[in-house]
N, C-alpha and C positions, 0 to 999 in steps of 0.2 A: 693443767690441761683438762677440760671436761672430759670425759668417753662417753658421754651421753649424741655426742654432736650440736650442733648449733639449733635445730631444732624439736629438737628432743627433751622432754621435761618428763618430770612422774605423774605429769596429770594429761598427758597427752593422750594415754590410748582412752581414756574417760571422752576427753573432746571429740574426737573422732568419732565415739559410739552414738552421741549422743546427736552428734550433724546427721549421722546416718538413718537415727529413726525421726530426725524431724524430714530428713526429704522422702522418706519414703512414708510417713504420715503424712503429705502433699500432694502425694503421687493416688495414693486411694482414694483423699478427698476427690480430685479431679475426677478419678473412672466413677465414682459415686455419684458425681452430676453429670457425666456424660449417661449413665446408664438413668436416671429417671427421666434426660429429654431424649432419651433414646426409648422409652417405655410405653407413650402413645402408639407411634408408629409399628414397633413391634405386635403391641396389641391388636392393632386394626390389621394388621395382616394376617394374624393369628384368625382374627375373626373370620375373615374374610372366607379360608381357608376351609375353617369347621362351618362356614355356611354351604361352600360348594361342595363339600362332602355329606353333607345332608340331605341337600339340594337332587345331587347324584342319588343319593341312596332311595329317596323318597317317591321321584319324579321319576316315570318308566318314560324309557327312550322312545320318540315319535317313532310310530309304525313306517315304512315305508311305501308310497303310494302303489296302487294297482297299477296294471296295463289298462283298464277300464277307468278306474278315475281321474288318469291323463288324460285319457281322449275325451271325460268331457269338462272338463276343465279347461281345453284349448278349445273345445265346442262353443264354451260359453262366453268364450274370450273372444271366439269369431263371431258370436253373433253379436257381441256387444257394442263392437268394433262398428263405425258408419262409414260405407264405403262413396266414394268420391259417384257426383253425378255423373251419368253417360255424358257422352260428347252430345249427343242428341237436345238432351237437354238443356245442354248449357247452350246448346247453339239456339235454340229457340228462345231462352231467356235474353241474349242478345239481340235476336232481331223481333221479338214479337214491339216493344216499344215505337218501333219506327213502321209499322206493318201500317197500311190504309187499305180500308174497303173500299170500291168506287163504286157507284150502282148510277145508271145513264137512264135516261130518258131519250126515244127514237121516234122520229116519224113511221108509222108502219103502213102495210097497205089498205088504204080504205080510210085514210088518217086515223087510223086507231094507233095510240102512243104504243111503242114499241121498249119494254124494258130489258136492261143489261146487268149484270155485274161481272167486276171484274176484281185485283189485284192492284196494290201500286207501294211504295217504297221512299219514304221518305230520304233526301242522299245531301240537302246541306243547311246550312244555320236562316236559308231565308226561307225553308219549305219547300224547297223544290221536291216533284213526287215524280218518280220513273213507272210509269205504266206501259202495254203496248196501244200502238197507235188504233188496231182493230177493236180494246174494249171500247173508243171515246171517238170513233173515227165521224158517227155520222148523230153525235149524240146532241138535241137541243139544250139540255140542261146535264150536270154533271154534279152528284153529289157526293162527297167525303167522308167517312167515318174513320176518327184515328184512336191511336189506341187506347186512349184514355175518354173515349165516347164524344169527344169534340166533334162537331158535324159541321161542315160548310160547303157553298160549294167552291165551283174552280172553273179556271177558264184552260185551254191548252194553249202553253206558250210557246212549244218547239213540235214541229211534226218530222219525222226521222221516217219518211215513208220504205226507203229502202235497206231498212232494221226493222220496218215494223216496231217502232220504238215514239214514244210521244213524252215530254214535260209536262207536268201540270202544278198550277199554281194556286193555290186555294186564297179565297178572301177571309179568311180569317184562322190563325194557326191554335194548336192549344199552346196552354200554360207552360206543360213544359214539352219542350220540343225535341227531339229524338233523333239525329241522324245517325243512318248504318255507317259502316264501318265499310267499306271497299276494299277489296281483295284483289287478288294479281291473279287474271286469268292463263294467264302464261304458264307460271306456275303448275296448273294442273294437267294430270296422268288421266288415262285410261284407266279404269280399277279403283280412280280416290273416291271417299265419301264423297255425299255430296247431299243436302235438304232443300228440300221444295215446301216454301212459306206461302200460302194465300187461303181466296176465300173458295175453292169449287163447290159449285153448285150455292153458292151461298153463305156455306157454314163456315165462320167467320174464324180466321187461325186455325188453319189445318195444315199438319207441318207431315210430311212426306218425308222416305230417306230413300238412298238408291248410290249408286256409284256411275261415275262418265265413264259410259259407251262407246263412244265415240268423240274425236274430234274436227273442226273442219268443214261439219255437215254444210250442205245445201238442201232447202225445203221449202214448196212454194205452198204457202195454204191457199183453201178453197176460199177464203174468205176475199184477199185482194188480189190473188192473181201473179204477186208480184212474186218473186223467186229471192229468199234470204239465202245469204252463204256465211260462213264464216261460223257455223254456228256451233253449241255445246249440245251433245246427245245425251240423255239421260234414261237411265231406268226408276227414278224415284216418279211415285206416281205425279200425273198435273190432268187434271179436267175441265170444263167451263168454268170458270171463275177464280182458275190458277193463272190466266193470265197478264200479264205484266207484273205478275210477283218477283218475290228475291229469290232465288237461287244460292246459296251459301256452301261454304265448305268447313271441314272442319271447328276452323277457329273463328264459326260465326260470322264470315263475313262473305259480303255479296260478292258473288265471281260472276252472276250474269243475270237476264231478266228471263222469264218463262214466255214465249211467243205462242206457243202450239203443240198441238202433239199428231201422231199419225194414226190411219188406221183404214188398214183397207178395204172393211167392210162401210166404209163415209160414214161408219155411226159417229156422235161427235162425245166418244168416250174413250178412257185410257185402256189399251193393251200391250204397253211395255215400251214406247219409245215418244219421249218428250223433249225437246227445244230448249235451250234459251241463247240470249244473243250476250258474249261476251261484255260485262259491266264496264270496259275499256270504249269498247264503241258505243255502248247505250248512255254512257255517261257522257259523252261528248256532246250532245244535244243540250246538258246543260253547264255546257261551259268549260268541263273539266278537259285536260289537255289525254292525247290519247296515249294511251302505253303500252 
């Protein structure tokens, strides 16, 4: 009987010693390559580190700004800033395109030719021009100027005596042709904006502002006699030669035609209350249905 046991020998604890230092000579090899692709990265963080603490050390902290250097810092930033056109202007930009000068030729007394100017508004794709009937009522010849300097002249094709309202159709259009944009008089208030487009006294796009006065009005000018109703009061100025212009509202579009203004001294100038005849009724002369 052994008493060694079955496995048990005199060279056994040798073997044992000897497995021991080979796996733990394995085990170092291993942490030994782990630790030099472990050695970049350690590095760069290291670096990293001694830069931001140098970095700190070196670089004195941004001051913190004034009360004064705010305000003009946000000064400079407002002026820098480009604020959006007035409505004025944009509304003019849309209708000067479509804007006609009329200027008439009259028999006068003594047959001396009698001359006119007036206002008119180009309103669709064949030329049709909305003026009032009193700039062209008694004119032998009628001449155009639109707004790209094209000149012709015109015949009147619709007379709207009791709107004081007239069509005109010119013999020859420009290049490029321009119609407004019509607006819903209904729509407007008492208090809304409101631009007065035309030529008074001549001076060719002169854009007026003002807000509706009034609605409803009736007003018989001295000129026919005849008594309009229905009509838009306005405080944006209109003088001789605002006649049969566009009337516009905010978003640039025509709400009515300019007919007249009042004044109880019969001078024939503006003192704060001007006309125009709803673009619903003055547009139906040329064909548009009413609304």
């Amino acid at each position: 009987m052994n008493p060694l046991g079955p496995f048990d020998s005199p060279n056994s604890d040798g073997n044992w010693l000897a497995q021991r230092r080979k796996g733990t000579k394995r085990r170092l090899q291993r942490l030994r390559a782990q630790a030099r692709s472990a050695a970049p990265f350690v590095s760069g963080v290291l670096a990293a580190l001694v830069a931001l603490v140098l970095y700190n050390a070196l670089a004195p902290a941004p001051q913190p700004l004034t009360a004064r250097e705010v305000k003009d810092t946000v000064a400079q930033a407002l002026a820098s800033a480009t604020p959006p056109p007035a409505f004025s202007a944009r509304v003019y930009q849309a209708i000067q395109p479509s804007l006609v000068l009329v200027q008439t030729q009259a028999r006068g007394e003594n047959g001396k030719p009698k001359r006119g100017v007036g206002s008119g508004v180009v309103i669709d794709d064949q030329g049709d021009i909305l003026t009032s009937l009193h700039v062209v009522s008694d004119a032998i010849d009628i001449q155009l100027t639109f707004a790209d300097g094209t000149q012709s002249d015109a015949q009147v094709l619709v007379k709207q005596p009791e709107d004081d309202i007239a069509v005109l159709r010119p013999s020859q259009l420009p290049e490029l042709l321009v119609p407004a944009i019509l607006g819903n008089p209904h729509a407007m208030r008492i208090g809304d904006e409101v631009y007065a487009v035309g030529n008074p006294l001549g001076l060719y796009g002169s854009m007026s502002a003002g807000v509706v006065s009034g609605l409803d009005r009736s007003f018989q000018p001295s000129i026919s006699g005849r008594q309009l109703r229905g009509l838009i009061q306005v405080d944006a100025a209109v003088n001789p030669g605002n006649s049969g212009g566009p009337l516009l509202n905010r978003e640039g579009e025509v709400i009515g035609i300019v007919v007249g203004l009042v004044n109880p001294t019969e001078q024939d100038v503006f003192i704060g209350i001007g006309f125009a005849v709803p673009i619903n009724v003055a547009a139906s002369g040329a064909g548009s249905p009413p609304y």
